[in-house]
KEKOL-935059 format. One record per atom (N, C-alpha, C): residue number from 1; residue in one letter; x, y, z. Coordinates in steps of 0.1 Angstrom, whole numbers. Atoms other than C-alpha are relative to their C-alpha. Example, Ala and Ser with C-alpha at 12.3 -4.5 7.8 and 13.67 -1.06 7.14 Angstrom:
[1, "A", [9, -12, 0]]
[1, "A", [123, -45, 78]]
[1, "A", [9, 12, 0]]
[2, "S", [-9, -11, 0]]
[2, "S", [137, -11, 71]]
[2, "S", [-8, 11, 8]]
This chain:
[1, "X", [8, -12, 0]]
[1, "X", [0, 0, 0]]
[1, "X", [9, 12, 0]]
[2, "X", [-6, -12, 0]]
[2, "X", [11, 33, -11]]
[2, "X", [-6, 13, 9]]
[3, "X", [4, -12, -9]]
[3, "X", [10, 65, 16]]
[3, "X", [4, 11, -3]]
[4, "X", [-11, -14, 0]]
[4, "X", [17, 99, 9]]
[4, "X", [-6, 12, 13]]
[5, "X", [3, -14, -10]]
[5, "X", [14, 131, 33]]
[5, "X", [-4, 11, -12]]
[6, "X", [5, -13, 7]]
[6, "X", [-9, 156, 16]]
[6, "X", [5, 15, 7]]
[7, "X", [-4, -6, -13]]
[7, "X", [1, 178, 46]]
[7, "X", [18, 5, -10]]
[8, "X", [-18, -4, 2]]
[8, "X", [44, 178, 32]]
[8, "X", [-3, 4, -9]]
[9, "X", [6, -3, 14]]
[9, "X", [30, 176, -6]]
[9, "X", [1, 15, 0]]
[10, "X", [8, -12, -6]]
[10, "X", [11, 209, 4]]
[10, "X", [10, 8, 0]]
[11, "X", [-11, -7, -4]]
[11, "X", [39, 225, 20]]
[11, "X", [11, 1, -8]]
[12, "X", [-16, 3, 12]]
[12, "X", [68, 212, -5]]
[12, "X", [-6, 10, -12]]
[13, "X", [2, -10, 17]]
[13, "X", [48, 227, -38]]
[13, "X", [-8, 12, 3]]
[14, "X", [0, -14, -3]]
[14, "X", [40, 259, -19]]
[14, "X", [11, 8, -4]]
[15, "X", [-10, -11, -5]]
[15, "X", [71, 269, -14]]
[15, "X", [10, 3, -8]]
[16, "X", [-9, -1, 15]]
[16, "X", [83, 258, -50]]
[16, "X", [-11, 14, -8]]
[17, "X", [8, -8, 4]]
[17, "X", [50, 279, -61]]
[17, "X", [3, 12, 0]]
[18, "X", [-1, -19, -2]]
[18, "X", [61, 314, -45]]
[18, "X", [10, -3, -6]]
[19, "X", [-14, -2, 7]]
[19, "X", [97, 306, -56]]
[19, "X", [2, 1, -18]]
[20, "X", [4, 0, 15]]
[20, "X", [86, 298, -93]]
[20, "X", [-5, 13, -10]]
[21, "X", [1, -13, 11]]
[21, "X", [85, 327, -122]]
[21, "X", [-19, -1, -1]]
[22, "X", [11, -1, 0]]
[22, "X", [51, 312, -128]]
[22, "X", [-9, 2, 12]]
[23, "X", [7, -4, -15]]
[23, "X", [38, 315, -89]]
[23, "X", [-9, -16, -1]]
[24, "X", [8, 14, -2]]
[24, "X", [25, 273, -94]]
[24, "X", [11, -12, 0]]
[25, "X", [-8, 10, -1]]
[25, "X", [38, 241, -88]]
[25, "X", [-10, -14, 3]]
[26, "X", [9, 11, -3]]
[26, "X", [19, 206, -91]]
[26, "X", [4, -15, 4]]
[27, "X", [-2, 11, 4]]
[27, "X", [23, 170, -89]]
[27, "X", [-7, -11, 5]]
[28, "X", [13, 7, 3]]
[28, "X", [-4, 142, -98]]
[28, "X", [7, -11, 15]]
[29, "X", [-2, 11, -7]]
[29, "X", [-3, 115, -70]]
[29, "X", [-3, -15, -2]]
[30, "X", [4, 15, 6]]
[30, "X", [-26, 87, -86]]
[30, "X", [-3, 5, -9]]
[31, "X", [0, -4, 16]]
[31, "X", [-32, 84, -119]]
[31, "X", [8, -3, -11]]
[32, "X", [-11, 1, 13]]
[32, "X", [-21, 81, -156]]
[32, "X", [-12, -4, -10]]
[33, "X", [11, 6, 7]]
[33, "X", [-34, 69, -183]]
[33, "X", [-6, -12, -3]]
[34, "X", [1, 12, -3]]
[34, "X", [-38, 34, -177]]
[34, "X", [-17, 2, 12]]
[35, "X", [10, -2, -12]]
[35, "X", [-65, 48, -145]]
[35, "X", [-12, 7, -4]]
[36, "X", [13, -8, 3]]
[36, "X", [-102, 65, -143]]
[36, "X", [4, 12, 6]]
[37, "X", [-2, -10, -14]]
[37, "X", [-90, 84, -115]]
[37, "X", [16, 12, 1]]
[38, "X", [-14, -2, 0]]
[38, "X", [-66, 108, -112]]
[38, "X", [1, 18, 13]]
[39, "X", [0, -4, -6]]
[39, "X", [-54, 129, -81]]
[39, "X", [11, 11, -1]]
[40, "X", [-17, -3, 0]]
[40, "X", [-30, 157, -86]]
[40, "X", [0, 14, 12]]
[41, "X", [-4, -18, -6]]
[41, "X", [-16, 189, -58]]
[41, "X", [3, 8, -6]]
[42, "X", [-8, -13, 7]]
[42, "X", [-15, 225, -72]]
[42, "X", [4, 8, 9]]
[43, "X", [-2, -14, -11]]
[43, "X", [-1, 250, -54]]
[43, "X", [0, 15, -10]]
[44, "X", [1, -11, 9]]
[44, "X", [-9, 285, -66]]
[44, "X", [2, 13, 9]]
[45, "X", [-8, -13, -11]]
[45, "X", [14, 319, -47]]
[45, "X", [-19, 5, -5]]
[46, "X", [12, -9, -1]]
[46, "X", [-15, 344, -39]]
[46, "X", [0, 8, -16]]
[47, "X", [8, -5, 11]]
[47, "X", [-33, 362, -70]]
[47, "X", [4, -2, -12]]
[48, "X", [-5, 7, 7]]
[48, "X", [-19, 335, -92]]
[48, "X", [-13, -6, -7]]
[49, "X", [13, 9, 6]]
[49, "X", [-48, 317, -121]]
[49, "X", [6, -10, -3]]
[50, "X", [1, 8, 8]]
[50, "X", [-56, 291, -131]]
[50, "X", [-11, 4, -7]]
[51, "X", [11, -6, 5]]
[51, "X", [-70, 307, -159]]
[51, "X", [-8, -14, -9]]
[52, "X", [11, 8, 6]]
[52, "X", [-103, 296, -176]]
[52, "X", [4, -13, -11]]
[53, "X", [-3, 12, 8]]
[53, "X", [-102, 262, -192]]
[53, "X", [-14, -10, 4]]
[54, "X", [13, 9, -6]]
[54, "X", [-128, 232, -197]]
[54, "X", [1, -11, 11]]
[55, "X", [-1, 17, -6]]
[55, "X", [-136, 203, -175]]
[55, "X", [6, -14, -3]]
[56, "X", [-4, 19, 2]]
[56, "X", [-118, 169, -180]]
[56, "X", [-8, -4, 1]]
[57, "X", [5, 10, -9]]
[57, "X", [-144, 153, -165]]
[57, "X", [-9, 5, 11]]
[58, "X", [4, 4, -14]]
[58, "X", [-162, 146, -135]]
[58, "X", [10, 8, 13]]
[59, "X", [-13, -4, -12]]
[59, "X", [-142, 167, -107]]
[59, "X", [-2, 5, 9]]
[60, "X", [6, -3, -10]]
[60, "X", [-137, 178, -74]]
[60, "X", [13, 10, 6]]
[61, "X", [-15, -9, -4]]
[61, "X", [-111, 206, -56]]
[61, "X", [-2, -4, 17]]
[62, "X", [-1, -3, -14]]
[62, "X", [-105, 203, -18]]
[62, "X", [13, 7, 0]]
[63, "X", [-10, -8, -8]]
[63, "X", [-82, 230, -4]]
[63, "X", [9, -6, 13]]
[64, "X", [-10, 9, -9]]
[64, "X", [-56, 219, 15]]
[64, "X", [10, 13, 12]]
[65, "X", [-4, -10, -2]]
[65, "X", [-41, 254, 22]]
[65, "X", [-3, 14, -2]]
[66, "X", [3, -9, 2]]
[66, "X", [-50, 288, 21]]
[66, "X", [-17, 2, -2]]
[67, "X", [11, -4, 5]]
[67, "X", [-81, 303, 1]]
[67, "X", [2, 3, -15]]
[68, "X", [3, -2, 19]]
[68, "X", [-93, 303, -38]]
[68, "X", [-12, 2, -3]]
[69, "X", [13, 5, 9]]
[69, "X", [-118, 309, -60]]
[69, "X", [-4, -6, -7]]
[70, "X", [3, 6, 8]]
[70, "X", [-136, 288, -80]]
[70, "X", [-10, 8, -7]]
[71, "X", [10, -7, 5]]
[71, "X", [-154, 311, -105]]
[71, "X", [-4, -6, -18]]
[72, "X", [4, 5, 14]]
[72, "X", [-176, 297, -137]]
[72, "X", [-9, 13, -6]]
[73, "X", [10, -13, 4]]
[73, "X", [-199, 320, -161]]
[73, "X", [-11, -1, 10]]
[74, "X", [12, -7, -6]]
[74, "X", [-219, 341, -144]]
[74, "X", [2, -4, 22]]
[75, "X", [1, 9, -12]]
[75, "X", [-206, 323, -107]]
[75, "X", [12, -2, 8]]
[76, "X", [-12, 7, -10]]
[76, "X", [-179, 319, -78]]
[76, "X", [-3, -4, 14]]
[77, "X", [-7, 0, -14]]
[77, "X", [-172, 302, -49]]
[77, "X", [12, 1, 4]]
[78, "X", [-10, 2, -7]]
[78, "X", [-148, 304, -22]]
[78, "X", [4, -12, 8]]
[79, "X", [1, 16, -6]]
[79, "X", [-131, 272, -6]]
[79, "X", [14, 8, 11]]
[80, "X", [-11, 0, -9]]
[80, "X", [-108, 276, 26]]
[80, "X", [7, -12, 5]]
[81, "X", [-12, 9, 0]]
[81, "X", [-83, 252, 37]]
[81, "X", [-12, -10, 5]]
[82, "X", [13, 8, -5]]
[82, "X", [-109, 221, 47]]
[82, "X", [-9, 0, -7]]
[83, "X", [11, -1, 8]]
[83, "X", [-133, 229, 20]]
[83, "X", [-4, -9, -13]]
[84, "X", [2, 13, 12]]
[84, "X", [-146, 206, -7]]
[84, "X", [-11, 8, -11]]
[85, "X", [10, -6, 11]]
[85, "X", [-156, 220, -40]]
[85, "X", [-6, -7, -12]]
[86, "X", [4, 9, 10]]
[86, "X", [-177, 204, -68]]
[86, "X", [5, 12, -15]]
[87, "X", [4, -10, 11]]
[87, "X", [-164, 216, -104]]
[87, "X", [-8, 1, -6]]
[88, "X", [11, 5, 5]]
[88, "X", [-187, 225, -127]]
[88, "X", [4, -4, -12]]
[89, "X", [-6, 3, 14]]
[89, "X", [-189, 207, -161]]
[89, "X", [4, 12, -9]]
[90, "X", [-3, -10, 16]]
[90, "X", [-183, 241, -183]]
[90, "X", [15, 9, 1]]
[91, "X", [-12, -12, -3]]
[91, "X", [-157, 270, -186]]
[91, "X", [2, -2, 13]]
[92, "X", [-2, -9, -17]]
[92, "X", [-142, 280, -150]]
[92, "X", [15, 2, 1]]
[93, "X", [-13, -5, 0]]
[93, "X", [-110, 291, -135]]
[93, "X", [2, -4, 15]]
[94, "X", [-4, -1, -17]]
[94, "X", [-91, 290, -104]]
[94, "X", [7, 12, 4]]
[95, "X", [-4, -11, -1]]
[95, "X", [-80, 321, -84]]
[95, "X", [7, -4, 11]]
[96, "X", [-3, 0, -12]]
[96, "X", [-57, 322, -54]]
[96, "X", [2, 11, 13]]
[97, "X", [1, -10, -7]]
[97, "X", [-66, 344, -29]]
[97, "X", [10, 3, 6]]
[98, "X", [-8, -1, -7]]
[98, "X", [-43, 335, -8]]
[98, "X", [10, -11, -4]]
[99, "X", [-12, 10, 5]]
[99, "X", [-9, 311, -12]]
[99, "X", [-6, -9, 5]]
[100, "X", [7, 9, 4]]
[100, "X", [-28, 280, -19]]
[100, "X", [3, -14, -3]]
[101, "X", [-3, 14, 3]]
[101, "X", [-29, 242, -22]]
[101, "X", [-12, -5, -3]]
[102, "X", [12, 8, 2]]
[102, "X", [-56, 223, -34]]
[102, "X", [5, -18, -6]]
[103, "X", [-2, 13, 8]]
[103, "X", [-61, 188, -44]]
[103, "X", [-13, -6, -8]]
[104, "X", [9, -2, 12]]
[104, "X", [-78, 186, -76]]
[104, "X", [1, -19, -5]]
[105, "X", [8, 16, 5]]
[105, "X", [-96, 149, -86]]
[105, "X", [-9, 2, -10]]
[106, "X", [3, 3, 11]]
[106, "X", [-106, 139, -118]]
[106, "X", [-5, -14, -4]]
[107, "X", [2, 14, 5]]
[107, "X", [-125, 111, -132]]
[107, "X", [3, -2, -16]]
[108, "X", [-5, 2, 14]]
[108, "X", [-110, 107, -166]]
[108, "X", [-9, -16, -9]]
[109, "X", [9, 10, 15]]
[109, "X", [-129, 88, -200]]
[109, "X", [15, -6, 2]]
[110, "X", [-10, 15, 4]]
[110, "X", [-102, 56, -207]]
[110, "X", [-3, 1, -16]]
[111, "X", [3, -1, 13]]
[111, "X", [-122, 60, -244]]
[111, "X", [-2, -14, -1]]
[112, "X", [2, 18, 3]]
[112, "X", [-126, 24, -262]]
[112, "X", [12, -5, -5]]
């Protein structure tokens, strides 16, 4: 059985995030393309996007650190460190309010 610490994760690709030109830093934990599932950490320095883009899939954000927005047409929430967000299927974005971690879950098509 494989364990990781979301908790170090968190903290490790924060701290590459503020140091990084781009202000982000990720990396998938389960997953690939062999899987349905796929788990990856972003870290995103404060008033860093993740600009507008579509849905993969099926997905879900839990914050792990800080505060972000999740904003779609016409629509945002906010998620604080403990919070569990549903994406929605269309356009949306991610904002970082504050120096940020989330852990972003996806159910990925396999196709035929």
């Amino acid at each position: 059985m494989d364990t990781t610490s979301l908790t170090s994760l968190a903290d490790e690709h924060l701290q590459t995030a503020k140091n990084a030109a781009s202000g982000r830093s990720s990396h998938t934990i389960y997953g690939g393309q062999e899987h349905h599932l796929r788990q990856t950490v972003i870290a995103l320095a404060a008033g860093q996007t993740m600009s507008e883009h579509e849905s993969p899939g099926e997905a879900t954000l839990q914050v792990l650190r800080g505060r972000v927005a999740l904003v779609s047409t016409g629509d945002s929430s906010e998620g604080a460190a403990g919070d569990f967000l549903v994406i929605p299927s269309g356009r949306h974005s991610v904002d970082a309010i504050a120096d940020s971690a989330i852990l972003l879950t996806v159910a990925m098509s396999l196709g035929d």
